[in-house]
C-alpha positions in Angstrom: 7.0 13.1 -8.6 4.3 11.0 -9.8 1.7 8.6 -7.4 -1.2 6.7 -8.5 -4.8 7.7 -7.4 -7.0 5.7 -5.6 -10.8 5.3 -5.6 -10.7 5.7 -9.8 -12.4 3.5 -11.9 -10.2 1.4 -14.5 -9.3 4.4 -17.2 -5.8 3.5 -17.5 -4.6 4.0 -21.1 -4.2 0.4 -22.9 -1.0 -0.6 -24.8 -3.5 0.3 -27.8 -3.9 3.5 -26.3 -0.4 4.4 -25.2 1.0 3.1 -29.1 -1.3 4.7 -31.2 -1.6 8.3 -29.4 -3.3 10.1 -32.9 -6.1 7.2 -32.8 -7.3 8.7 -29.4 -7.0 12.4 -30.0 -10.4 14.0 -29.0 -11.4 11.1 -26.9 -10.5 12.6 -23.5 -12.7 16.1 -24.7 -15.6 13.8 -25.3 -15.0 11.9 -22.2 -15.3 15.0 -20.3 -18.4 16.2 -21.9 -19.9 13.1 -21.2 -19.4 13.0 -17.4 -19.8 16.6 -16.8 -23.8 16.3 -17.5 -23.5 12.9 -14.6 -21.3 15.1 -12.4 -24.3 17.4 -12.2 -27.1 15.2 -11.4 -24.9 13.5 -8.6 -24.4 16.9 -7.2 -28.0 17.2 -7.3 -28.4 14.1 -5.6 -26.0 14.0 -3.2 -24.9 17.4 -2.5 -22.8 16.1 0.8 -20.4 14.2 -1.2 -20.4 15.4 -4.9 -21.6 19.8 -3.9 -19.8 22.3 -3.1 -17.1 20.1 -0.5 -16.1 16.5 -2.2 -15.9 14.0 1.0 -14.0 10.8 0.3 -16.2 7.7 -1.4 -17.0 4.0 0.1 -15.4 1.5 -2.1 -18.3 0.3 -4.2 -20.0 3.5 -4.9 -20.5 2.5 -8.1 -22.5 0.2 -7.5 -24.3 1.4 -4.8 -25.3 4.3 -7.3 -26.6 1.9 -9.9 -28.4 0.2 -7.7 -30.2 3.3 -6.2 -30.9 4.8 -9.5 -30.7 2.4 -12.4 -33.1 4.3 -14.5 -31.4 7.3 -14.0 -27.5 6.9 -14.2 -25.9 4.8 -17.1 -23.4 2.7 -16.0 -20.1 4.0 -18.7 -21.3 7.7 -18.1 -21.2 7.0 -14.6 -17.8 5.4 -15.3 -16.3 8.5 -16.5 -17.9 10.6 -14.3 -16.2 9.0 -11.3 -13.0 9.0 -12.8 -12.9 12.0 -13.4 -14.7 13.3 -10.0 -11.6 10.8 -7.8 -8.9 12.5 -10.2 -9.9 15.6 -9.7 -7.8 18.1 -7.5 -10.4 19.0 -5.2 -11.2 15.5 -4.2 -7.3 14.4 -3.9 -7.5 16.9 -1.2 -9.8 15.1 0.9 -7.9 12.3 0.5 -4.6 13.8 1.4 -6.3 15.3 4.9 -7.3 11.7 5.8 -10.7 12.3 6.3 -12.9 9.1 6.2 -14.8 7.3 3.5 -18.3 7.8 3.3 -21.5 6.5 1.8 -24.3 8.2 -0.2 -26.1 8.8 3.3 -22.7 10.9 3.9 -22.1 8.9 6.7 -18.3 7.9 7.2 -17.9 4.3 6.9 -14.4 3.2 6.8 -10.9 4.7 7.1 -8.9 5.8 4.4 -5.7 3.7 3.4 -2.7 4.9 4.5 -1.2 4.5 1.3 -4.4 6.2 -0.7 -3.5 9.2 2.0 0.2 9.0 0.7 -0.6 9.0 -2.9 -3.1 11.6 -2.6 -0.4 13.9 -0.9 2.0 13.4 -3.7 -0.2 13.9 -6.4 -1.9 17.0 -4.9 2.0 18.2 -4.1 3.1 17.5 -7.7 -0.1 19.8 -9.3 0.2 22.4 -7.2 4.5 22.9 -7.8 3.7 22.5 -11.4 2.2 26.2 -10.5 4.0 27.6 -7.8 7.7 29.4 -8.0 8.0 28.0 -4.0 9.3 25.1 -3.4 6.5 23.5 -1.4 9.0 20.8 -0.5 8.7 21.7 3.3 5.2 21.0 3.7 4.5 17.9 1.8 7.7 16.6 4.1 5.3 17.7 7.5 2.3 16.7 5.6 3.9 13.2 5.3 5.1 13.2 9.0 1.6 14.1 10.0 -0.2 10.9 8.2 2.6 8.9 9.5 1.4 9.8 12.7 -1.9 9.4 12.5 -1.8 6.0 10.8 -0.9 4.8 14.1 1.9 2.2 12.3 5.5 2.1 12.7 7.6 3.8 10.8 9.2 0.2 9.5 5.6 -0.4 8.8 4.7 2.7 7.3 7.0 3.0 4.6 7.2 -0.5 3.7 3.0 0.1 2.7 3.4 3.5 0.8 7.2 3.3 -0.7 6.4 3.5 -4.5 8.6 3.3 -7.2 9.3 7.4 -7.6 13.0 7.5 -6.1 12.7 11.6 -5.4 9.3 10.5 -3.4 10.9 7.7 -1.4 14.1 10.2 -0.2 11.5 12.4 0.7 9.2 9.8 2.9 12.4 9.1 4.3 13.2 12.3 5.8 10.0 12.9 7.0 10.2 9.0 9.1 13.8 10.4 9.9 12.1 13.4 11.3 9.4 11.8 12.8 11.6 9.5 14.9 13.4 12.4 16.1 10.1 14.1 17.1 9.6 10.7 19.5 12.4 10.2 20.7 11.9 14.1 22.3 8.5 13.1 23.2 9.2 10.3 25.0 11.9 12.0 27.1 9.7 14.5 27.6 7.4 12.3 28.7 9.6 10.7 30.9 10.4 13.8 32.4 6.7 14.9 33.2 6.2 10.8 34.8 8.9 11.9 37.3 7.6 14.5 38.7 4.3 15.6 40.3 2.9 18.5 38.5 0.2 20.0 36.6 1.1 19.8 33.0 0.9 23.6 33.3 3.2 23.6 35.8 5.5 21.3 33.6 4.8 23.7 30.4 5.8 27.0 32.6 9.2 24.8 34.1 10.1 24.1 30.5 9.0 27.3 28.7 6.6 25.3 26.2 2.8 26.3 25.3 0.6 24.1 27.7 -1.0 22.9 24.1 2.8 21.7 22.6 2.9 19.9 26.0 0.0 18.5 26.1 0.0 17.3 22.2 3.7 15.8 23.1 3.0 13.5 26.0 0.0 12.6 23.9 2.1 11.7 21.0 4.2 9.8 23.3 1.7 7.8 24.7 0.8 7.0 21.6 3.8 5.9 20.2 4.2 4.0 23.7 0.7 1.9 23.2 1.8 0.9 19.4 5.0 -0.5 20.5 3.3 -2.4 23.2 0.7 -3.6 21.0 1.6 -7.5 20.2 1.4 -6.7 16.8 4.0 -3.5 16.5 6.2 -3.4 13.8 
């Protein structure tokens, strides 16, 4: 399974690059040397974002870091250093848990992408396989489910932003919409059922045999769910 990254700077490898692979040898070592020194001063700098936890970055960054330090920071070593910072497995985690983008105050600022989520699941998915005799299948499938949710889009209009081209990926996305619809549709009724009645939701929870918190985080899904589709613009 492959998925692009977001929030990297333009690395990509160039049809020079890609054609002429003995050319480039040694490049990505040097590369690395040269951001690690950067990696360290923004750590200095900012430990919130760059220290010992990575929290997702604003778009523009880059520039907000040139412009707070230009004597400091040179613009291509800061280029590689944030390539290599938004690649690296650590941050793809923070991205994959959804958190929020956030500035060099540390303040969050703006919501992560649904699709940079997505991506960021695959990608940490496909490293960690690459190392593991489980088949961790399972849990990106719930992993996807739960960004579904929390994206607060339909599942039409879910998978119509994140499909990508990786076929294994897309049967994958599609079981965990399959799922997810399922998981509604019992919500609902179970929603349904608590609307007809007049008790506590602990009384409902002890009628049912459920966990007053599986309840509770059902009807909330299903109101939810109920809102989007009443929203004018639901998918």
């Amino acid at each position: 399974m492959t998925a692009s990254t977001p929030d990297t700077e333009p690395t990509a490898p160039t049809a020079r690059t890609e054609r002429n692979p003995e050319r480039n040898k040694g490049r990505k070592p040097a590369r690395h040397a040269e951001a690690m020194p950067v990696l360290e001063q923004l750590a200095t700098l900012y430990p919130p974002l760059f220290g010992a936890r990575f929290l997702p970055l604003k778009r523009g960054i880059f520039q907000d870091l040139m412009q707070a330090h230009p004597q400091l920071l040179d613009a291509t070593s800061l280029k590689a250093a944030l390539a290599l910072h938004t690649r690296s497995t650590r941050y793809l985690v923070t991205v994959a848990e959804g958190l929020q983008r956030h500035d060099l105050s540390g303040q969050p600022v703006e919501p992560m992408a649904p699709e940079h989520v997505h991506h960021a699941l695959l990608e940490v998915f496909r490293r960690r396989q690459a190392r593991s005799k489980e088949d961790l299948t399972p849990t990106l499938r719930r992993r996807i489910r739960q960004a579904f949710e929390r994206s607060g889009l339909s599942p039409e209009a879910y998978a119509s932003l994140v499909r990508g081209r990786d076929e294994q990926a897309n049967a994958l996305l599609d079981e965990a919409l399959q799922e997810a619809r399922a998981t509604e549709a019992r919500d609902e009724a179970l929603l349904r059922a608590f609307e007809s009645g007049a008790r506590s939701v602990p009384e409902f929870a002890d009628m049912y045999g459920m966990a007053v918190a599986d309840v509770e985080q059902a009807l909330t899904r299903a109101r939810r769910v109920r809102a989007r589709l009443a929203a004018p613009s639901a998918a």
